[in-house]
N, CA and C atoms as an extended XYZ file, in Angstrom:
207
Properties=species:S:1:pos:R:3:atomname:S:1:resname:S:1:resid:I:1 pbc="F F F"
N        -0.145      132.784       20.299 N   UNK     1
C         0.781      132.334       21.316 CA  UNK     1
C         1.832      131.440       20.679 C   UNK     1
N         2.884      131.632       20.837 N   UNK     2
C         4.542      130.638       21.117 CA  UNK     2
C         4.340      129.529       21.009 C   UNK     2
N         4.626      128.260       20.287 N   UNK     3
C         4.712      127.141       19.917 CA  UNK     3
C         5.619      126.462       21.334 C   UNK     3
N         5.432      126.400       21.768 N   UNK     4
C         7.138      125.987       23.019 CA  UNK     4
C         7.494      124.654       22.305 C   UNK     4
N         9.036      124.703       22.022 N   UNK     5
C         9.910      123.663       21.606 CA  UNK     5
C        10.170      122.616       22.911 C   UNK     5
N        10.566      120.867       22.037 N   UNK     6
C        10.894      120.618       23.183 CA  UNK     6
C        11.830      120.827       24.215 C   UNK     6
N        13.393      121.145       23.157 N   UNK     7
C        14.427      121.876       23.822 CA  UNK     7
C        13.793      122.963       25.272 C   UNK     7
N        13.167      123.657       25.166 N   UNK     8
C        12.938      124.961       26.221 CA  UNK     8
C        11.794      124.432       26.933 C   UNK     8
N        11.071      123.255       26.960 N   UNK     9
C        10.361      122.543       27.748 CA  UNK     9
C        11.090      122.003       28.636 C   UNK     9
N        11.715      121.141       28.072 N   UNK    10
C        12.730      120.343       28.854 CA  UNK    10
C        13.804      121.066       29.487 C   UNK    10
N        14.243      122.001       29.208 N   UNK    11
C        15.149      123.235       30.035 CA  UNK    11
C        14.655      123.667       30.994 C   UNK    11
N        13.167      124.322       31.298 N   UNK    12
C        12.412      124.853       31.662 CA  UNK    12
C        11.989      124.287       32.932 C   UNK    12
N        11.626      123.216       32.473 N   UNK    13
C        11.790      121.729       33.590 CA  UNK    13
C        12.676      121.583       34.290 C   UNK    13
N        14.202      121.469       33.833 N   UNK    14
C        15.098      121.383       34.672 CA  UNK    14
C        15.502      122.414       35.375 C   UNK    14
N        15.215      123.472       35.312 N   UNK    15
C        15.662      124.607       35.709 CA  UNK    15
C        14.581      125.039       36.937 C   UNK    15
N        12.954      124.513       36.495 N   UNK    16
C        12.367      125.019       37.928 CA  UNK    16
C        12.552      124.092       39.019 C   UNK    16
N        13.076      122.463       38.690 N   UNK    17
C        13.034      121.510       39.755 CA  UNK    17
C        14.410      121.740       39.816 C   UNK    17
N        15.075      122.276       39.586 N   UNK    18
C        16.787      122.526       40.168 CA  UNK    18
C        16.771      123.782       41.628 C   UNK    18
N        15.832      125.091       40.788 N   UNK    19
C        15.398      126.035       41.859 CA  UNK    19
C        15.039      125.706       42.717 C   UNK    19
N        13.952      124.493       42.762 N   UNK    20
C        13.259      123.864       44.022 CA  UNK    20
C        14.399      123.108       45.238 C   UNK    20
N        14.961      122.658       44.606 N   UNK    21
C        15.634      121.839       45.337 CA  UNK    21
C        17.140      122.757       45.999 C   UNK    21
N        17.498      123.936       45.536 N   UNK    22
C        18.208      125.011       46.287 CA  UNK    22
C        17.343      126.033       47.140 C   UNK    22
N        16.262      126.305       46.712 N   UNK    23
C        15.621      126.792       47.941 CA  UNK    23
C        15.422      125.698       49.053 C   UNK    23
N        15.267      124.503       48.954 N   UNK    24
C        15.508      124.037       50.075 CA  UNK    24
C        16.453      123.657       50.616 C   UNK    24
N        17.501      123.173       50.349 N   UNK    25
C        19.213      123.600       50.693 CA  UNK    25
C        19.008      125.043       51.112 C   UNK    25
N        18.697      126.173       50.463 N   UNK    26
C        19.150      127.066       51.419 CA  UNK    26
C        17.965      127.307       53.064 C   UNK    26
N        17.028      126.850       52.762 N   UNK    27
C        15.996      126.834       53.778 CA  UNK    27
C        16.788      125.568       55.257 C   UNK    27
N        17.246      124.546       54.344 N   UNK    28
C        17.786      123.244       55.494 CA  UNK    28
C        19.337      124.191       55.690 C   UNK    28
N        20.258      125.380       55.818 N   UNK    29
C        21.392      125.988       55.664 CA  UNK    29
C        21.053      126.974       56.769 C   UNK    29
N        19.749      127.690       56.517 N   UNK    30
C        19.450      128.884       57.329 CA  UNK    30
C        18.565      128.254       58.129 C   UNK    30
N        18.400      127.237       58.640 N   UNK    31
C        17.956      126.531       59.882 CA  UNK    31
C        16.233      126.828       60.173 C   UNK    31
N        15.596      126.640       59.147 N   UNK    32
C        13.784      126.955       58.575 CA  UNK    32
C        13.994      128.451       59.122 C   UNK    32
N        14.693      129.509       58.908 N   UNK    33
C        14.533      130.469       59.256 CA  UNK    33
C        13.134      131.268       58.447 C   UNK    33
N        13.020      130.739       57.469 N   UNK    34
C        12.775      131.191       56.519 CA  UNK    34
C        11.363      130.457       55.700 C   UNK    34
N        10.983      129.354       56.625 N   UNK    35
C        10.561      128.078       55.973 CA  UNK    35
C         8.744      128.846       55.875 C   UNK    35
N         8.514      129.978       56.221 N   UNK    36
C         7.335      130.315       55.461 CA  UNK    36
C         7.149      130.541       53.945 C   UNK    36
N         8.149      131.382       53.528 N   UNK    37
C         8.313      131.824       52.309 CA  UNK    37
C         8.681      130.705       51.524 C   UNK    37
N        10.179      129.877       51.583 N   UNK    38
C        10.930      128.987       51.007 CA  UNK    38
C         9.495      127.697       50.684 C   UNK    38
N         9.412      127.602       51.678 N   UNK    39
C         8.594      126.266       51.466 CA  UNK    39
C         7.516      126.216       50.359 C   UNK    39
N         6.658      127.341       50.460 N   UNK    40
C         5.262      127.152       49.347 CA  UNK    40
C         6.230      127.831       48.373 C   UNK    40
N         7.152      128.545       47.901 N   UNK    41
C         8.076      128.523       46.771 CA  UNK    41
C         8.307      127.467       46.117 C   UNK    41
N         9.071      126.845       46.663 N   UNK    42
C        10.021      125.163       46.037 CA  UNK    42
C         8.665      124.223       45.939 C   UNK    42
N         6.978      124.766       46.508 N   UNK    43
C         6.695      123.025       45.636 CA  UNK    43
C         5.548      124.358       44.513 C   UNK    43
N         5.589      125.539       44.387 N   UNK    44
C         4.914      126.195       43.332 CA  UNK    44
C         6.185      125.950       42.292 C   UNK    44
N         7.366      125.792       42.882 N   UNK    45
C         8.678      125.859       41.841 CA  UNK    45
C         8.447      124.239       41.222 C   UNK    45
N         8.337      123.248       42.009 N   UNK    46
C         8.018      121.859       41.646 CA  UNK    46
C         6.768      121.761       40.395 C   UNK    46
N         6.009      122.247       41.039 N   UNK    47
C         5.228      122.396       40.367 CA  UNK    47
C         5.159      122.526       38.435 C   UNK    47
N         5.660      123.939       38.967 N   UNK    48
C         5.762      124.556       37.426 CA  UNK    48
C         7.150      123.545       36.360 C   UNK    48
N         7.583      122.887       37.365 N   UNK    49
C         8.874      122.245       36.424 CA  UNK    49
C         8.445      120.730       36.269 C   UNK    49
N         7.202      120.265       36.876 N   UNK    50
C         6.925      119.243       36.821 CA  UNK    50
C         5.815      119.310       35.375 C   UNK    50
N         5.275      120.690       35.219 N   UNK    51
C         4.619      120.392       33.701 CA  UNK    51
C         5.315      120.791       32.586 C   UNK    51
N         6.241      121.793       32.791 N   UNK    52
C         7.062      121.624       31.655 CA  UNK    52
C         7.603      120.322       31.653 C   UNK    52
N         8.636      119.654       32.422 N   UNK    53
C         8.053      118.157       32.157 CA  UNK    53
C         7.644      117.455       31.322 C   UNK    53
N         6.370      117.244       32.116 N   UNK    54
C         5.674      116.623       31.489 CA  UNK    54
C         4.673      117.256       29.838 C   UNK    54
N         5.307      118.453       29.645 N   UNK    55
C         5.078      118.854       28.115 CA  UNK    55
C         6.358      118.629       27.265 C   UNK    55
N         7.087      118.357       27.721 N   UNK    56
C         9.092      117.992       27.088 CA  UNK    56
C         8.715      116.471       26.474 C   UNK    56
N         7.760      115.544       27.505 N   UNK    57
C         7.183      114.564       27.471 CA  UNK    57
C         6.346      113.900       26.387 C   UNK    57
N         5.288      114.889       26.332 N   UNK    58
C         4.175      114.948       25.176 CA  UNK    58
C         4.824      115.540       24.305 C   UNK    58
N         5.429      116.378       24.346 N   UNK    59
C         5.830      117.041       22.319 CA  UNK    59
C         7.208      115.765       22.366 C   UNK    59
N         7.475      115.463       22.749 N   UNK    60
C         8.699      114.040       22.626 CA  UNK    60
C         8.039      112.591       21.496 C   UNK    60
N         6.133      112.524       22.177 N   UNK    61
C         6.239      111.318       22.168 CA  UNK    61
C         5.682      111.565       21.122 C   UNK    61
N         5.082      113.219       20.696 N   UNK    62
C         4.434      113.455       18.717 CA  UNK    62
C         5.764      113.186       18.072 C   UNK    62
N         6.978      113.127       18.449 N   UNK    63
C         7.307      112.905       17.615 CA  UNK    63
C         8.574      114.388       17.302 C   UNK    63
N         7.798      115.365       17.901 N   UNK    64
C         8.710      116.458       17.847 CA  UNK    64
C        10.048      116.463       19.119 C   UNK    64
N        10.365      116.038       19.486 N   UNK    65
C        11.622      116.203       20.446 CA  UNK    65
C        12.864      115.904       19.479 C   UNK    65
N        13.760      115.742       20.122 N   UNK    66
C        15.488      116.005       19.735 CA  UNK    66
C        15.211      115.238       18.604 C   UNK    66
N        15.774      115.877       17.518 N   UNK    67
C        16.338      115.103       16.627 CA  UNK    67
C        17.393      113.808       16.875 C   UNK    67
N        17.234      112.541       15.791 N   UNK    68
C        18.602      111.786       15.894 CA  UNK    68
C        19.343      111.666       15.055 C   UNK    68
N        20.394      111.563       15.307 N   UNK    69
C        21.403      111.851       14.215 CA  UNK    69
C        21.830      110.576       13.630 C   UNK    69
């Protein structure tokens, strides 16, 4: 298995808690039309962006995250 960098941790992260938070904009837009589906989406979407996260986190604090220049 794939080593995951912190770069694509931390992307990964931002990208599923960004999804989360437009499915619910579009869920609060279309007036809960929708709020069966949308809802357990955006916190499985929370979810998954809350451990990349918190793995952006841990490979940060070995030591492997962003280089400084």
């Amino acid at each position: 298995m794939k080593h995951l960098t912190f770069n694509v941790c931390a992307i990964a992260g931002l990208g599923f808690s960004g999804m989360a938070v437009l499915l619910l904009v579009g869920n609060l837009i279309s007036g809960n039309q929708f709020v069966d589906f949308i809802l357990p989406a955006a916190v499985v979407s929370l979810v998954i962006g809350g451990a990349f996260s918190v793995r952006a986190r841990l490979l940060s604090a070995k030591g492997n995250g962003p280089k400084k220049r």
